[in-house]
KERO-510676 format. One record per residue (C-alpha): residue number from 1; residue in one letter; x, y, z. Coordinates in steps of 0.02 Angstrom, whole numbers. Layout:
residues N
{atom NUM "a" {X Y Z}}
...
***
This chain:
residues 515
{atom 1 "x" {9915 4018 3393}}
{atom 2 "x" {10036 3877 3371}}
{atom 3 "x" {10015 3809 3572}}
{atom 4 "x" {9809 3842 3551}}
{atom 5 "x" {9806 3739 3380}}
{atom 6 "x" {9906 3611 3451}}
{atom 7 "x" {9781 3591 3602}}
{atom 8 "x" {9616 3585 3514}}
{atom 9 "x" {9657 3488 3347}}
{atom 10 "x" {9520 3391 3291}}
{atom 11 "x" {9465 3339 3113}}
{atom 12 "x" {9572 3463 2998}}
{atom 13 "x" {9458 3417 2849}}
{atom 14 "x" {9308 3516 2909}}
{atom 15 "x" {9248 3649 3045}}
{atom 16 "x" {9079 3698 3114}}
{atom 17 "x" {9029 3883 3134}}
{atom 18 "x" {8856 3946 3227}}
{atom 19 "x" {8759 4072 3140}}
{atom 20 "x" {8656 4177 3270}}
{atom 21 "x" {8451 4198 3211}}
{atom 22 "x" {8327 4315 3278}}
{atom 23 "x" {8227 4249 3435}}
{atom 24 "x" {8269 4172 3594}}
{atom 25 "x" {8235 3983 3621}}
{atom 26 "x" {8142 3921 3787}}
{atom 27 "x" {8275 3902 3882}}
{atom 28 "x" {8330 4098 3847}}
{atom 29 "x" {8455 4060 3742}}
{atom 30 "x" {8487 4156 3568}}
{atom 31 "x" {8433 4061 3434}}
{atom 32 "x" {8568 3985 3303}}
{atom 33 "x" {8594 3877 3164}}
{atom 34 "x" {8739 3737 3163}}
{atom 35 "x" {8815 3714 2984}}
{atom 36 "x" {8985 3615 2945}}
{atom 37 "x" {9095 3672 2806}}
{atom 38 "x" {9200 3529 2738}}
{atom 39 "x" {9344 3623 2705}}
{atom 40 "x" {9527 3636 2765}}
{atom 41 "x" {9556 3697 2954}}
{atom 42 "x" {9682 3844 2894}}
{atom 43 "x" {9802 3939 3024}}
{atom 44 "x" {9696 4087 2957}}
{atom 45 "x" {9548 3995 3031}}
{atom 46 "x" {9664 4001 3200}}
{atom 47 "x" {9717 4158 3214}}
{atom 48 "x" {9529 4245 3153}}
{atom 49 "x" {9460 4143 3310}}
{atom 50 "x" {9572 4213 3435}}
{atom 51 "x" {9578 4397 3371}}
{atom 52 "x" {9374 4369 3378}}
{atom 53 "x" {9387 4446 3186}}
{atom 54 "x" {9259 4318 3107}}
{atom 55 "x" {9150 4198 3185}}
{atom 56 "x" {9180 4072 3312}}
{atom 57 "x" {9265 3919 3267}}
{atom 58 "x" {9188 3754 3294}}
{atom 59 "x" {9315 3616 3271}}
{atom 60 "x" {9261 3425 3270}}
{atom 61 "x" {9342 3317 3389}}
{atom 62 "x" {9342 3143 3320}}
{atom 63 "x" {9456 3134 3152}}
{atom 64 "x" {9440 2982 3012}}
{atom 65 "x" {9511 2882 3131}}
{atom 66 "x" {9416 2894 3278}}
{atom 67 "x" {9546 2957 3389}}
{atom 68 "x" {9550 3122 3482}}
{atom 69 "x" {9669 3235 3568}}
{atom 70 "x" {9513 3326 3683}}
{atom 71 "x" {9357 3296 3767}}
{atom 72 "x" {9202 3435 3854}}
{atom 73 "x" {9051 3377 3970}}
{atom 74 "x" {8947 3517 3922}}
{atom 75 "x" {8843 3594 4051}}
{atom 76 "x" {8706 3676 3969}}
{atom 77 "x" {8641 3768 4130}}
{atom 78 "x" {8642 3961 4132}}
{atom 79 "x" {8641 3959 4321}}
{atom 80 "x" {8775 3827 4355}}
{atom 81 "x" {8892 3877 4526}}
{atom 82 "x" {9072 3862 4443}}
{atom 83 "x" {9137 3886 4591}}
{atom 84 "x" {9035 3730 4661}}
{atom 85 "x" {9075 3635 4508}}
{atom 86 "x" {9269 3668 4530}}
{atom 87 "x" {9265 3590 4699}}
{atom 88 "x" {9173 3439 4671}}
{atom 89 "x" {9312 3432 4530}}
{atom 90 "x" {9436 3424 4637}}
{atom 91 "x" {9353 3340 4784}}
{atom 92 "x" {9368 3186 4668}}
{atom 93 "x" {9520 3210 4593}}
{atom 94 "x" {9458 3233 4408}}
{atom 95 "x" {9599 3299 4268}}
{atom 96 "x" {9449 3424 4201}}
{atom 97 "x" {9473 3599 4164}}
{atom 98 "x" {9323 3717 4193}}
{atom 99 "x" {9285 3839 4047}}
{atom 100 "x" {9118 3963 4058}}
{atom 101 "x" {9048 3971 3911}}
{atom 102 "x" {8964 4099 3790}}
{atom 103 "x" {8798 4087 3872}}
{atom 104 "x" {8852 4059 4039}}
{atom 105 "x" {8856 3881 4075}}
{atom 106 "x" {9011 3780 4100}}
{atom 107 "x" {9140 3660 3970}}
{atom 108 "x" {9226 3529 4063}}
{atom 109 "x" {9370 3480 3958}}
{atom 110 "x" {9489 3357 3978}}
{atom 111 "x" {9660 3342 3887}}
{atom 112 "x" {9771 3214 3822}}
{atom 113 "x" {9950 3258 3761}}
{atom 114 "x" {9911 3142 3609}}
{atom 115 "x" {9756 3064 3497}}
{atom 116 "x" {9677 2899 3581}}
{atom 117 "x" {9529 2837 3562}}
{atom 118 "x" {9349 2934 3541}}
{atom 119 "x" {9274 2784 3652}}
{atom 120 "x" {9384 2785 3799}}
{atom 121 "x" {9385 2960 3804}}
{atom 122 "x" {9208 2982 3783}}
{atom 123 "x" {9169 2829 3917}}
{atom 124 "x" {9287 2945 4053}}
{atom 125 "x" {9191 3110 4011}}
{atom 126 "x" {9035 3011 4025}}
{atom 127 "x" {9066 2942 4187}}
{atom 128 "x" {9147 3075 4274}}
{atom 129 "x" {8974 3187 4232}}
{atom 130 "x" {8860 3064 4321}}
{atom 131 "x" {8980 3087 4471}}
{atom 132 "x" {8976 3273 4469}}
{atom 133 "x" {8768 3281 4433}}
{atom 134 "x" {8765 3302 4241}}
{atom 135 "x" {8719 3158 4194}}
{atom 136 "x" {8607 3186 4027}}
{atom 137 "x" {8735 3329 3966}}
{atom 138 "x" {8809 3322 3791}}
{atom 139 "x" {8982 3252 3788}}
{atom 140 "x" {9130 3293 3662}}
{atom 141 "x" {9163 3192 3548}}
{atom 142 "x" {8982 3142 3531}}
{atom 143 "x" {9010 2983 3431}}
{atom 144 "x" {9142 2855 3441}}
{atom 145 "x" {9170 2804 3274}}
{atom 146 "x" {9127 2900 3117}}
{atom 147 "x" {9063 2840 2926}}
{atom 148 "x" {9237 2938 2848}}
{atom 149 "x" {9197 2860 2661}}
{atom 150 "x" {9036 2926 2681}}
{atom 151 "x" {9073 3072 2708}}
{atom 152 "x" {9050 3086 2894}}
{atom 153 "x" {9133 3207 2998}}
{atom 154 "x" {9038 3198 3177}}
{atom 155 "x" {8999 3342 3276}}
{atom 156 "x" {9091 3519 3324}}
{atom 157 "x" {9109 3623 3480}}
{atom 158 "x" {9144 3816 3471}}
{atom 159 "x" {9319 3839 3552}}
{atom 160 "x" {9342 3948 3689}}
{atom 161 "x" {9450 4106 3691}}
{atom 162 "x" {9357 4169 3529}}
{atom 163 "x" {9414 4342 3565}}
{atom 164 "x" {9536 4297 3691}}
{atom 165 "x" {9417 4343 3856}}
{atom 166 "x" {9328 4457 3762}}
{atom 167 "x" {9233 4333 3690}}
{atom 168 "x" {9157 4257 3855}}
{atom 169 "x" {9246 4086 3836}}
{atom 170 "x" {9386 4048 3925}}
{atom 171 "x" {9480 3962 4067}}
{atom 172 "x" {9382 3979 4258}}
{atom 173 "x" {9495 4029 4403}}
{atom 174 "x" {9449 3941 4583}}
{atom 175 "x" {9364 4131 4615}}
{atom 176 "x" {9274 4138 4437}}
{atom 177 "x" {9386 4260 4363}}
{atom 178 "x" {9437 4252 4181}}
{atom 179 "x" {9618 4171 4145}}
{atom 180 "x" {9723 4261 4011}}
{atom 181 "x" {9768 4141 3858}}
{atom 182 "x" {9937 4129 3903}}
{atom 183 "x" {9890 4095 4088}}
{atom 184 "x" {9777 3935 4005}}
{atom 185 "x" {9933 3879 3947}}
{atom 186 "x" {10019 3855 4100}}
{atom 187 "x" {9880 3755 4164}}
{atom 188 "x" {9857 3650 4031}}
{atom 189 "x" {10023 3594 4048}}
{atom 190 "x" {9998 3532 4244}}
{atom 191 "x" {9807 3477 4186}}
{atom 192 "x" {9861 3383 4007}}
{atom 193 "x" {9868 3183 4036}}
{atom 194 "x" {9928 3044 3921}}
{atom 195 "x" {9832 2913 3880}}
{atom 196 "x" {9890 2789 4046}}
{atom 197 "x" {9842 2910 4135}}
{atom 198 "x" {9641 2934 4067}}
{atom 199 "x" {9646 2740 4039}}
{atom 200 "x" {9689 2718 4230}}
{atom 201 "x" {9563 2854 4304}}
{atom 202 "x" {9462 2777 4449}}
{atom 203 "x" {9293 2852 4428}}
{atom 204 "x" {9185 2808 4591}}
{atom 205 "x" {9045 2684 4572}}
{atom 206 "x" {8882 2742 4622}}
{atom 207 "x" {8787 2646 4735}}
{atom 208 "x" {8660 2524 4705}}
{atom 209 "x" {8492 2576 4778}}
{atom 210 "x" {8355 2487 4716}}
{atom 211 "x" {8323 2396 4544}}
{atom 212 "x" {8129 2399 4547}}
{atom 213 "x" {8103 2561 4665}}
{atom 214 "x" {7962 2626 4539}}
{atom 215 "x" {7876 2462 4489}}
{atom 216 "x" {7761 2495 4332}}
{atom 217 "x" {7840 2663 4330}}
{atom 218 "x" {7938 2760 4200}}
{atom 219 "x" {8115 2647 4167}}
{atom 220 "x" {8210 2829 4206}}
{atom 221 "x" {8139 2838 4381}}
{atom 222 "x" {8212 2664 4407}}
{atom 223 "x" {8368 2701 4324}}
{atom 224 "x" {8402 2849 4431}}
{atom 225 "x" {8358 2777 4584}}
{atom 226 "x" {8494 2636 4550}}
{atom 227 "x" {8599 2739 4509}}
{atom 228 "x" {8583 2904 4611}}
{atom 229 "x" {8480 3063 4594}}
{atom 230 "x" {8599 3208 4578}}
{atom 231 "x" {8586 3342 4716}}
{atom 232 "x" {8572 3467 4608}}
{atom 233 "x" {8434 3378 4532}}
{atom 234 "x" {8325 3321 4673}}
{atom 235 "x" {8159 3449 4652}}
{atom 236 "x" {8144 3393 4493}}
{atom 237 "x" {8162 3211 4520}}
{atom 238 "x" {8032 3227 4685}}
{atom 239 "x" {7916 3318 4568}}
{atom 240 "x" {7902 3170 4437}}
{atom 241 "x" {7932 3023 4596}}
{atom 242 "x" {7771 3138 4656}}
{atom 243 "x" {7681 3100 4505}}
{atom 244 "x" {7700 2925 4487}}
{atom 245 "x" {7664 2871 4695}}
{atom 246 "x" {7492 2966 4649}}
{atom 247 "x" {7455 2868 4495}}
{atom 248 "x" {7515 2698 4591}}
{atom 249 "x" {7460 2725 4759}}
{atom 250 "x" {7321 2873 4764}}
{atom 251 "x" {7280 2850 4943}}
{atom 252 "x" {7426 2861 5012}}
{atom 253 "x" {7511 2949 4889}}
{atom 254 "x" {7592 3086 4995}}
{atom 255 "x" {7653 2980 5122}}
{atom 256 "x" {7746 2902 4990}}
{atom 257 "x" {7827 3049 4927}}
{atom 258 "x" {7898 3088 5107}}
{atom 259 "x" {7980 2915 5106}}
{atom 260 "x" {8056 2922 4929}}
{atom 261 "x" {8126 3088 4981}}
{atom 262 "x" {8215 3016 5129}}
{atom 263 "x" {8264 2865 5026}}
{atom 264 "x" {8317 2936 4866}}
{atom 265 "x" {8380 3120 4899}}
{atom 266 "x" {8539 3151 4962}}
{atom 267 "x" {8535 3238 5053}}
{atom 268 "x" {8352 3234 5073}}
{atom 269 "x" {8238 3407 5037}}
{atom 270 "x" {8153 3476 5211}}
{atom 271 "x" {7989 3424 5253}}
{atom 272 "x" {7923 3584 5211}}
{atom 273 "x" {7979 3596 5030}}
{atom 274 "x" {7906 3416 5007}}
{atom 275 "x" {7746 3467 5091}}
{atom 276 "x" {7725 3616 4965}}
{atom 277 "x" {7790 3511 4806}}
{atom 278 "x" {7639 3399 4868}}
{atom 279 "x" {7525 3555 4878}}
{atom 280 "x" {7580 3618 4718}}
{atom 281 "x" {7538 3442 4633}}
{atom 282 "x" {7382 3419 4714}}
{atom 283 "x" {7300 3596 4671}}
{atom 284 "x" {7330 3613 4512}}
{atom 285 "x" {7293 3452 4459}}
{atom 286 "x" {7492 3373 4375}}
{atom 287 "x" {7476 3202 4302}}
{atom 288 "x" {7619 3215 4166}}
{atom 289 "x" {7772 3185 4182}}
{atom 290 "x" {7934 3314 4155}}
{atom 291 "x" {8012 3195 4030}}
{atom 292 "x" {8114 3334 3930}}
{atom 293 "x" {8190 3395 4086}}
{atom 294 "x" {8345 3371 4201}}
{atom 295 "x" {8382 3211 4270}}
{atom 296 "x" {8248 3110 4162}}
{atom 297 "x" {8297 3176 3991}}
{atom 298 "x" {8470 3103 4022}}
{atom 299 "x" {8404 2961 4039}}
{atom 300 "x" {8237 2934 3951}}
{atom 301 "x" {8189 2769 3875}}
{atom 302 "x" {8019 2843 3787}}
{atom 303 "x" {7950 2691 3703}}
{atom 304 "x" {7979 2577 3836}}
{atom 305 "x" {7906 2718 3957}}
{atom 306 "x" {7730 2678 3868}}
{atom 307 "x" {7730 2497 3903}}
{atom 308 "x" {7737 2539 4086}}
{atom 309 "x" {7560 2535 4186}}
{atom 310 "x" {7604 2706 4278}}
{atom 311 "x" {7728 2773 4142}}
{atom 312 "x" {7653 2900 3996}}
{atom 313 "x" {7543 2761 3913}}
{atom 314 "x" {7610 2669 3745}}
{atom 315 "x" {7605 2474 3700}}
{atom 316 "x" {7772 2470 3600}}
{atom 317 "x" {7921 2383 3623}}
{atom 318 "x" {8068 2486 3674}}
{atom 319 "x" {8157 2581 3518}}
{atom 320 "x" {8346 2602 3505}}
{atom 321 "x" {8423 2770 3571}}
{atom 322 "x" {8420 2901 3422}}
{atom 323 "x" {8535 3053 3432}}
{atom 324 "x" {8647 3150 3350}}
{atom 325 "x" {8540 3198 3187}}
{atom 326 "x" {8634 3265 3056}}
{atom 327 "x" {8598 3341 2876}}
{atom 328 "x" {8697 3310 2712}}
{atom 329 "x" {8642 3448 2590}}
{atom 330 "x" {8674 3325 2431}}
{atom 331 "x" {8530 3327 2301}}
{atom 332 "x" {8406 3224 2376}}
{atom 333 "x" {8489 3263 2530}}
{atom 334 "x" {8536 3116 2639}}
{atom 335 "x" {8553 3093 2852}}
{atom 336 "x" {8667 3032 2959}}
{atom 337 "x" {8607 2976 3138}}
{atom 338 "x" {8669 2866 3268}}
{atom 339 "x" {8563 2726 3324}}
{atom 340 "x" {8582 2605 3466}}
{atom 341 "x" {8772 2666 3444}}
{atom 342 "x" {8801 2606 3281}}
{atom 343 "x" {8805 2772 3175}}
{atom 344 "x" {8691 2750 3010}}
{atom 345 "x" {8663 2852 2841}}
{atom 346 "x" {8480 2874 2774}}
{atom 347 "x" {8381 2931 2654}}
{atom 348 "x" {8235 3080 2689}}
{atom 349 "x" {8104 2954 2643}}
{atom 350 "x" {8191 2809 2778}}
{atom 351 "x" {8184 2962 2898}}
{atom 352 "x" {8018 2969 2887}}
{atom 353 "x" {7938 2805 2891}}
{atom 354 "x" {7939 2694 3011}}
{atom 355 "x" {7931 2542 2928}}
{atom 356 "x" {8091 2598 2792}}
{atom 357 "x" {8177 2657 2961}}
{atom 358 "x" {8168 2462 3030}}
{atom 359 "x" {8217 2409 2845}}
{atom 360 "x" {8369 2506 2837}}
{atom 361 "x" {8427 2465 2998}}
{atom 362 "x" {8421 2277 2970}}
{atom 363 "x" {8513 2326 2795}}
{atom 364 "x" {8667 2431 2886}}
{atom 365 "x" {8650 2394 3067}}
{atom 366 "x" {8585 2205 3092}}
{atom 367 "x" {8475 2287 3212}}
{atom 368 "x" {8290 2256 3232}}
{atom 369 "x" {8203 2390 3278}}
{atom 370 "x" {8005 2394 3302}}
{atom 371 "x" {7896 2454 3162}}
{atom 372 "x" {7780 2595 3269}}
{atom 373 "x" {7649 2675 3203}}
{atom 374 "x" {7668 2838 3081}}
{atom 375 "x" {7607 2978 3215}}
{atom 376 "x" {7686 2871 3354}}
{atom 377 "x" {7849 2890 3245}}
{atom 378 "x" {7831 3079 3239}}
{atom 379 "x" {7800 3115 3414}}
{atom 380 "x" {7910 3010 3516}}
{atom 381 "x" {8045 2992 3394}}
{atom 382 "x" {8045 3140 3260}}
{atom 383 "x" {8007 3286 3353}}
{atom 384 "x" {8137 3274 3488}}
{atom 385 "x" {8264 3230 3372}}
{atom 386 "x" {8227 3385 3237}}
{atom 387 "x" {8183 3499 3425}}
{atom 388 "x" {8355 3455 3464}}
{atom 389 "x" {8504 3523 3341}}
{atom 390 "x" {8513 3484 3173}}
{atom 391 "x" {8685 3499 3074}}
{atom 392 "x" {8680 3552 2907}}
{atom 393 "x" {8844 3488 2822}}
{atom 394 "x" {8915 3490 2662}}
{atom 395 "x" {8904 3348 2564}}
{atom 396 "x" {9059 3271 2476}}
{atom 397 "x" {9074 3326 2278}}
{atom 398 "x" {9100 3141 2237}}
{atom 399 "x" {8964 3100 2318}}
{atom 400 "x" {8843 3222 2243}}
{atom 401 "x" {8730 3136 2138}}
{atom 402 "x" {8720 3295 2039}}
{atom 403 "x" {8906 3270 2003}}
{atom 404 "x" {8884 3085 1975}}
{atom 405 "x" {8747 3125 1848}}
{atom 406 "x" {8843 3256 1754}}
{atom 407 "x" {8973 3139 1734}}
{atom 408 "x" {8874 2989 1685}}
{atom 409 "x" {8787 3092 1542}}
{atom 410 "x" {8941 3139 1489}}
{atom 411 "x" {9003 2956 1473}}
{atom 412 "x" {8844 2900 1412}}
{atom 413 "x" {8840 3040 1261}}
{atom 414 "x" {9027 2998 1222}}
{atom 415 "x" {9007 2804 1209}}
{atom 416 "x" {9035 2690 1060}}
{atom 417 "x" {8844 2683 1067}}
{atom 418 "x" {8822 2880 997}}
{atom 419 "x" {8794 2913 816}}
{atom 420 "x" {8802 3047 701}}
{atom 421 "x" {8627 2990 604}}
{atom 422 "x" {8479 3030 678}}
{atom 423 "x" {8360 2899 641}}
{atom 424 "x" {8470 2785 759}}
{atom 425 "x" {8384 2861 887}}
{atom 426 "x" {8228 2748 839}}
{atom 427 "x" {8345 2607 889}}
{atom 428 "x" {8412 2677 1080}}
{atom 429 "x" {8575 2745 1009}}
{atom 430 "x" {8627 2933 1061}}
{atom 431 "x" {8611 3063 924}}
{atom 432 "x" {8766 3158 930}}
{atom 433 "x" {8787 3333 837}}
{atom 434 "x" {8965 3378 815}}
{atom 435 "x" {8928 3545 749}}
{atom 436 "x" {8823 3635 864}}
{atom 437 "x" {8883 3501 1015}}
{atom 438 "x" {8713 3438 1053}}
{atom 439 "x" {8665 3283 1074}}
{atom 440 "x" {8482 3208 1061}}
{atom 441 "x" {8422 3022 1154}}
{atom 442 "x" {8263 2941 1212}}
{atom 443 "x" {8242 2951 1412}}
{atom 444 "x" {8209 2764 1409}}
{atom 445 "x" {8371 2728 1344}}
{atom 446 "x" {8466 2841 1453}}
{atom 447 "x" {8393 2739 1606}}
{atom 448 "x" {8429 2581 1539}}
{atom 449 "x" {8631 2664 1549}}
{atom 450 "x" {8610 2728 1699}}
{atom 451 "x" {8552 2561 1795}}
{atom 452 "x" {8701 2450 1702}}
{atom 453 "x" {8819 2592 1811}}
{atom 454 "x" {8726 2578 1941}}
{atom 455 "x" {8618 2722 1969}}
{atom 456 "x" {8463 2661 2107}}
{atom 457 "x" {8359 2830 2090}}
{atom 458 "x" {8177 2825 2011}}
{atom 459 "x" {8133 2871 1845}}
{atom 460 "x" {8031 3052 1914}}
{atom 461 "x" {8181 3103 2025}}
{atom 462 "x" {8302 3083 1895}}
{atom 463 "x" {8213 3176 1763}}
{atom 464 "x" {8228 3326 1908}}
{atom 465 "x" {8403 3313 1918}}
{atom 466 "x" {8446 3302 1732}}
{atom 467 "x" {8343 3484 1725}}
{atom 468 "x" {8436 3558 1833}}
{atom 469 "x" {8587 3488 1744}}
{atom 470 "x" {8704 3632 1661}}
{atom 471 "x" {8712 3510 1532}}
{atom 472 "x" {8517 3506 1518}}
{atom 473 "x" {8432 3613 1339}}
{atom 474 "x" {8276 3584 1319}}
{atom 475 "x" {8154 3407 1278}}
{atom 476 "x" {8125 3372 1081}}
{atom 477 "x" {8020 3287 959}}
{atom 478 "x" {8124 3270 778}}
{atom 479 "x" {8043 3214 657}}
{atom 480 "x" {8118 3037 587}}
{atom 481 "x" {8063 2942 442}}
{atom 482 "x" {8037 2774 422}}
{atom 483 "x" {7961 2631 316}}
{atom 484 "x" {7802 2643 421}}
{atom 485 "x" {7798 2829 405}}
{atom 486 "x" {7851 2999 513}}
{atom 487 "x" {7882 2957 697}}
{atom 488 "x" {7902 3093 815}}
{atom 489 "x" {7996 3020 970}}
{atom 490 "x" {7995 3124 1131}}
{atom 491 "x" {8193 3156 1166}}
{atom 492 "x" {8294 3251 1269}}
{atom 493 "x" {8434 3371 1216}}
{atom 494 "x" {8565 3406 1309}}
{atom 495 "x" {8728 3530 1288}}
{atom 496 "x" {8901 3426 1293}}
{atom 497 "x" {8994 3593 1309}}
{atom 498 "x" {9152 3654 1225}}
{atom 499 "x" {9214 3474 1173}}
{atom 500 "x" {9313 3433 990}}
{atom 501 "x" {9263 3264 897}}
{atom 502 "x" {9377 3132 991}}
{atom 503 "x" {9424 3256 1142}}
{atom 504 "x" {9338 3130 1255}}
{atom 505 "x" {9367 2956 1275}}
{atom 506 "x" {9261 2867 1412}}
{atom 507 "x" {9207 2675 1435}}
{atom 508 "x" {9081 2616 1520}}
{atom 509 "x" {9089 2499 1665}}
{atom 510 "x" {8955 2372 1639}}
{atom 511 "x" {8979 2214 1552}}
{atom 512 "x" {8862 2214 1398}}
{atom 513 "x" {8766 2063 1423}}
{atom 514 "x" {8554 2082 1428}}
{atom 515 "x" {8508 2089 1590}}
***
């Protein structure tokens, strides 16, 4: 256990588990729900995951300081040749280590004897997958640089060996058999590299093509043919290359195809199977584009993609990259979500609308972002990013604005401004009941405290929280009298719990001056 923890440590502040669902998701996969627990990474943790006695554990990569000790190009392709995918490996000399996974597709990792950096580590894994046809597939660590003192902690992979080879993840031989854990060991001692090493790894250049082969056409189709279409991605490309020669060129359309295949491909597909791709497209009428599919999705500039003549139709300007969605369940629950790079935190309602999206990111990011419209928002930008998985974390107690409202009521019912007669609370003072320990105030004058310590939600969704509270009784209406008669103030009374007069001291932490 010692050896295994040593070669997957990651973030020992939190861990990631998958809980399997009923159904099977289009790509026949069994359906799952990703949830972070923000607790300690135990040797109990350890040793459960390799006797396969509890769940698999996920472990998070990128620590507080943005370093890592491991990287995975995962292949998310049930049908993937391992045996291929280890010789192109080694073909070009690459320090990865081929793992199949649960489901059947393949982890590439790559090892360093020591933490470095989440973005040079993530830039080699990145790389290396365009060369081997994977461009598109997710890559370990996923970001490069984390919000720690926001609380967040990135995103985890399930370890292999859950179960030793029980389990279904481990360590490939050149033949596709199973290696033993101790076996893995071995090799990760001749695979392991140090940080020279990764920093130094020559990583061939693809060549150049064409910088305008699509013109008018969807930005991925030019990307990829600048950069190279993967073989083991060349129907698919054809198939969309098909689509846009017969929206650009519809009388010649097919005699276009043929020439992008033997431009493009390589190697190119027979003349046959580009006669019956053209067939296929033809009869039955195609005319959209395969967007959330292998190569494109890797590579997939959406809004842009609408400003294009013969792309899928939109007059925006191009929107920043969006990935890595994850959920905080706080109280209003909060998001975390990488944008353009820069990793952001938002709230549900900046989420959701466009124009508090571009807001926000001028606030945290100094990014400008376009303001699209509310269903063009949804479509291109919310649905693939809530299709894709969403990570439901733990939020940090400090940070629970449950917590922080506990605590503020607490402060505000013990401050010099409380008093034991109760027709002070006419005047905005706290009515404070030492007998029962109850204490009685006007909502009004609870949010006036709260905003001098700095507390930015509304008036509606902090009456929620303060019924929720534990503290939290019931509302009142005493009766006080006064020169002008009987007034019957709506109040608030709250529970301040097992305290003695003078247990609690608190200050507050605003200077008392009007605002």
């Amino acid at each position: 256990m010692k050896k295994f923890k040593e070669i997957f440590e990651g973030n020992n502040n939190a861990f990631g588990q998958m809980v399997i669902q009923q159904g099977i998701t289009e790509k026949g996969k069994q359906k799952s729900k990703a949830f972070i627990k923000r607790e300690a990474v135990t040797d109990s943790l350890w040793e459960e995951h390799l006797k396969g006695s509890s769940i698999a554990l996920g472990i998070i990569p990128i620590n507080e300081k943005n370093v890592c000790k491991w990287g995975c190009i995962d292949v998310d392709d049930y049908n993937v040749d391992h045996e291929k995918v280890m010789q192109d490996i080694k073909a070009n000399n690459f320090p990865l280590v081929t793992f199949r996974s649960k489901s059947g597709g393949a982890h590439l990792f790559l090892f360093c004897d020591t933490f470095i950096s989440a973005g040079l580590l993530q830039s080699k894994l990145i790389y290396m997958s365009e060369v081997l046809g994977f461009k598109g597939s997710e890559i370990f660590p996923k970001q490069t640089e984390i919000l720690a003192d926001r609380g967040d902690v990135g995103n985890f992979l399930n370890l292999p060996y859950h179960g030793g080879v029980r389990g279904l993840r481990y360590a490939l031989t050149d033949k596709k058999e199973a290696i033993q854990l101790e076996d893995f060991y071995d090799l990760y001692d001749r695979m392991v590299q140090t940080e020279t090493q990764i920093d130094e790894l020559k990583v061939k250049v693809v060549k150049v093509i064409d910088k305008d082969a699509f013109k008018d056409g969807p930005p991925c189709l030019n990307t990829l043919a600048e950069e190279g279409f993967g073989e083991g991605s060349r129907n698919n490309s054809l198939f969309n290359i098909a689509l846009y020669h017969k929206k650009a060129n519809f009388d010649d359309w097919e005699k276009d195809v043929h020439t992008s295949n033997e431009k493009y491909m390589d190697p190119p597909l027979s003349y046959k199977e580009v006669n019956d791709l053209i067939n296929s497209i033809g009869k039955r009428g195609y005319d959209k584009y395969k967007c959330k599919d292998q190569p494109l999705c890797g590579v997939c500039k959406a809004a842009k993609c609408r400003t294009k003549k013969f792309g899928v139709g939109f007059d925006e300007e191009q929107m920043a990259e969006l990935k890595d969605l994850q959920k905080y369940n706080s109280s209003p629950c909060t998001w975390m979500l990488t944008v353009g790079g820069k990793r952001v935190e938002l709230k549900t309602e900046q989420l959701v609308n466009p124009t508090l999206f571009h807001i926000a990111m001028a606030e945290q990011a100094n990014m400008i972002v376009p303001v699209l419209k509310q269903s063009d928002w949804r479509e291109v930008f919310l649905t693939p990013l809530f299709a894709g998985e969403v990570t439901e974390i733990q939020p940090l107690e400090s940070l629970n604005p449950d917590t922080e409202l506990r605590q503020l009521l607490l402060q505000y019912t013990m401050n010099r401004t409380r008093t034991t007669k109760i027709e002070e609370l006419v005047n905005g003072k706290c009515y404070v009941n030492v007998d029962d320990n109850k204490a009685i105030f006007q909502m009004s004058s609870f949010l006036n405290f709260l905003k001098k310590n700095s507390w930015d939600m509304d008036k509606k969704t902090t009456g929620k929280l303060l019924m929720r509270s534990d503290l939290y009784h019931s509302e009142v209406r005493p009766v006080i009298k006064t020169k002008e008669g009987d007034r019957k103030p709506r109040c608030i009374q709250v529970s301040l719990g097992e305290f003695e007069e003078g247990a609690v001291q608190m200050e507050t932490t605003y200077n008392e001056q009007p605002f």
